[in-house]
Structure formats: C-alpha cells, structure tokens
N, C-alpha and C positions, 0 to 999 in steps of 0.2 A: 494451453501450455502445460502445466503442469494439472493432477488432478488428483486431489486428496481424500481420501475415504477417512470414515470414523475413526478406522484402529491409527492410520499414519497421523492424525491430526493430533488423536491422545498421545500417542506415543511423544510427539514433539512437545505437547504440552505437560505433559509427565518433566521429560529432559528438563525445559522452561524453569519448571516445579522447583525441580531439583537442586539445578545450579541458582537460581535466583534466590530461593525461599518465596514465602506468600507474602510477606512484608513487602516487597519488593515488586511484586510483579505488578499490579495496580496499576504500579509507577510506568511500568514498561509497555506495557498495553497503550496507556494515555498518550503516551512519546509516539510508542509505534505507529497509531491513530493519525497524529498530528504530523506524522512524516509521510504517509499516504496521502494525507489530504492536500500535503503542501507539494508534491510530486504531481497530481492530477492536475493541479492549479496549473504546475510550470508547465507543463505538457500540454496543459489546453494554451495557455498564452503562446508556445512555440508555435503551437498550428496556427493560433489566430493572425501569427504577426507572418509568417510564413503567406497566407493567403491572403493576408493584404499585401504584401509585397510582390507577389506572382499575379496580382488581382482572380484567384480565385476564390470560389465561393461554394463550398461543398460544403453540405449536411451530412457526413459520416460521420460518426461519432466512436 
C-alpha cells in the first residue's frame, strides 16, 4: 500500500515530536499499539465468522 523510507518516517516522527512533546509521546505510541493490535484481532474474527458462515475454510492469511 503505502511505502515508507527513513527520511518520510523521521519526518513524521519529527511532526509527532513536535506537536506532542516527548512527555506525551510514550503515551501515544502504547494507544497506538493497542489499537493495531485490537483492529487485527477484529479483522481476524470478521474472516473467521465469515467462513464459518459460507463454510469455507481458507489458510490465507
């Protein structure tokens, strides 16, 4: 999808920096973590409950 080199990744994380402060960012990192992790979760439970309903059974990941 999208594809991020060194300078665009500092740059964002610079911005991040900037408007957050470093007190702050910690914070936002751990949220931001934990809202990935809970997106994968629901995403994997949509396809599970989707192929138990269609009764298929695909190993794509």
């Amino acid at each position: 999808m999208f594809r991020f080199g060194v300078g665009e990744l500092s740059l964002v994380l610079l911005i991040v920096l900037l408007l957050f402060g470093g007190k702050k960012l910690p914070e936002i990192a751990k949220a931001m973590g934990k809202s990935i992790k809970e997106f994968k979760n629901a995403g994997k439970e949509i396809r599970d409950s989707v192929e138990e309903a269609t009764g298929e059974n695909s190993d794509v990941t």
